[in-house]
N, C-alpha and C positions, 0 to 999 in steps of 0.2 A: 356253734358259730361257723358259716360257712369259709372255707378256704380262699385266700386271696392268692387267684392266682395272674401274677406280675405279665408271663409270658402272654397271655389273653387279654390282659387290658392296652398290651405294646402292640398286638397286632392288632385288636380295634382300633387307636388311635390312628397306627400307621393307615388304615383303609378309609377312616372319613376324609371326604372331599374338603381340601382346602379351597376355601373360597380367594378366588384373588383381591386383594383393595381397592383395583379400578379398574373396568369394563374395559375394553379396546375404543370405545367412542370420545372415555375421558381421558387415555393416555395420550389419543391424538390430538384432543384438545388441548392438553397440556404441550406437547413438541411443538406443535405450530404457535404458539404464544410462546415458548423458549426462542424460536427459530424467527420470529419476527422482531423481541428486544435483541436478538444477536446481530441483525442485520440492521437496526436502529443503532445500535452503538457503533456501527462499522460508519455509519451515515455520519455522526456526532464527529464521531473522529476526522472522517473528514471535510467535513465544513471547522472544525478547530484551525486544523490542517490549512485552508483556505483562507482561515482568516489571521494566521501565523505570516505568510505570506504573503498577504495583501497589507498586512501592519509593518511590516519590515521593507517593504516596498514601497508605503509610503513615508515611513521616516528615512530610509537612504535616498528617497528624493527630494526631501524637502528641507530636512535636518541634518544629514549625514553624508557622508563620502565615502562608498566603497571601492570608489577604483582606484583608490590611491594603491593598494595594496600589490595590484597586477603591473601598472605603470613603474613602482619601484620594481617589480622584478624587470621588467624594459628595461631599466634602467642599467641594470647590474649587467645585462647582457649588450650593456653598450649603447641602445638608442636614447634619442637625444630627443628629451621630451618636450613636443610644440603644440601650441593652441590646438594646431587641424587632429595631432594624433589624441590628444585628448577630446577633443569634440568627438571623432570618428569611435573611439571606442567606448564614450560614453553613450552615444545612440546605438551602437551595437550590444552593450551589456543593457541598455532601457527596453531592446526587443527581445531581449532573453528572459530577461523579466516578466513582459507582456503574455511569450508562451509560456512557460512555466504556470503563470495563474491562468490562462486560458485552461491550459491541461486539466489542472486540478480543480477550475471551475465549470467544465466540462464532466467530472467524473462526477463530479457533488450531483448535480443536476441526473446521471446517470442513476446514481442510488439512491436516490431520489426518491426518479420514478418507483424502479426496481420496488424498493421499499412500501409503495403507494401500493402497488399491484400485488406484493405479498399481504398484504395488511388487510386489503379487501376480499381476499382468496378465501372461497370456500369450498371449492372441489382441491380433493386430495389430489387426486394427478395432475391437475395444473399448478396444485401450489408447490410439487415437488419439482416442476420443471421449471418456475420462478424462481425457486432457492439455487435449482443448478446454474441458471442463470447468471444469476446475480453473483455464485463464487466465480464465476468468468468475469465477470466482468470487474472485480477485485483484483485477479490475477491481470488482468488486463493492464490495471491501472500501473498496478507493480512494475509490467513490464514496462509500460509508456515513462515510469521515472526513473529507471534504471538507463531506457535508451536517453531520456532528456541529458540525463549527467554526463553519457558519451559523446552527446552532441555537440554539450556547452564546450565542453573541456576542447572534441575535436575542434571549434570553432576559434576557442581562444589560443590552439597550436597554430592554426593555419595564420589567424589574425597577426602571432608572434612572427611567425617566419616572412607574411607579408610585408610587417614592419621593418624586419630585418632587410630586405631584401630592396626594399622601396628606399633606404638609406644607406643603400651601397655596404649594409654590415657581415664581415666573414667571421664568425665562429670557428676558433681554432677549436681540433678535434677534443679532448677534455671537456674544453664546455658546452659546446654539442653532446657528446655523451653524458655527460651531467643533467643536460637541460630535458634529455630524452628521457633519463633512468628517472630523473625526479616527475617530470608529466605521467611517465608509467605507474611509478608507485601512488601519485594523488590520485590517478581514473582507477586503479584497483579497490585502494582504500573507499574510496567515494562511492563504488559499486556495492563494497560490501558491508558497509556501516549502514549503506540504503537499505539491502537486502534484510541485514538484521533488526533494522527499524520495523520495517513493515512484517516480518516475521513474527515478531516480538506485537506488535501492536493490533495485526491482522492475524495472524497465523493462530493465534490463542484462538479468535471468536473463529474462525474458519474449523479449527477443527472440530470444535462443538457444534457448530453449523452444520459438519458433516455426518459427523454423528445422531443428529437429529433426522437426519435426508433419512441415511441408512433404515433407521428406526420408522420413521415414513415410510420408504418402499416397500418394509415387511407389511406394516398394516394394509397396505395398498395391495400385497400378493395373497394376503388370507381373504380379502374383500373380493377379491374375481371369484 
């Protein structure tokens, strides 16, 4: 009976060629279909998104009352609430409204495209410069609603102090610094609950997205 010997069939083993599972033509088949649903679900999200706020914009207009809310704080700070100021700040809170869905009706339409133009990509190097793209034009959005919130908030200080000032009212120093410290901590808060919304809801598919890119460029540097 001939000798089994262990050492020689471990170095066989180790010297046959492992075949890989998928060629380089089907892994990138498979990235660009990961990387076009990742960029479909950023799309979903935000047309939700769009339609979140076009539903709450039309029931605070036709059903509900949001300004009550800012008018009581006028109130506390002493102004005397009249027909003109509640007309004037309910047309000024209807065009913050207005931008606000413009923005976010603007970016739908942006990933949109984006999306159209990945979807139909079949050159590798173009489709990796659409995905880069397109994570710009995410962060973009991020940053357009992070400034919106600085906007609103600066507008309804200045609005505050306008009204103050347009009825002869003086804020002794306490509630000036009260009024200040509390506007400070709602723009901070407001900034970072944004931040980790979109972190949280974008940042997940982003990074996969990225990943995907990465994974892309290689095949694209073996292919030169």
């Amino acid at each position: 009976m001939p000798d089994f010997d262990l050492d020689h069939l471990k170095k066989t083993w180790q010297q046959q060629e492992v075949k890989p599972k998928y060629d380089g033509t089907q892994i990138e088949e498979m990235l660009n279909k990961s990387s076009r649903n990742y960029v479909k679900y950023i799309l979903w999200i935000s047309i939700a998104e769009f339609i979140v706020i076009l539903a709450m914009n039309i029931y605070y207009t036709f059903l509900g009352d949001d300004t009550e809310s800012f008018l009581n704080i006028l109130g506390k700070l002493g102004v005397q609430n009249t027909a003109k100021l509640e007309e004037d700040f309910t047309h000024l809170y209807f065009a913050l409204k207005i931008v606000s869905m413009l923005i976010t009706g603007v970016f739908v339409v942006l990933f949109y495209r984006n999306y159209r133009r990945i979807n139909i990509e079949s050159n590798l190097k173009k489709l990796i410069l659409q995905i880069i793209q397109f994570k710009k034009t995410v962060n973009y959005f991020i940053f357009a609603n992070i400034l919106l919130i600085i906007l609103v908030l600066g507008i309804l200080a200045a609005f505050t102090f306008a009204t103050l000032s347009g009825q002869n009212i003086h804020l002794n120093h306490p509630t000036l610094i009260g009024f200040i410290t509390g506007f400070m901590v709602t723009l901070i808060l407001s900034v970072v609950l944004i931040w980790v919304y979109y972190r949280i809801a974008y940042g997940i598919i982003l990074k996969r997205l990225g990943k995907n890119l990465a994974e892309l460029k290689k095949i694209e540097e073996t292919e030169e």
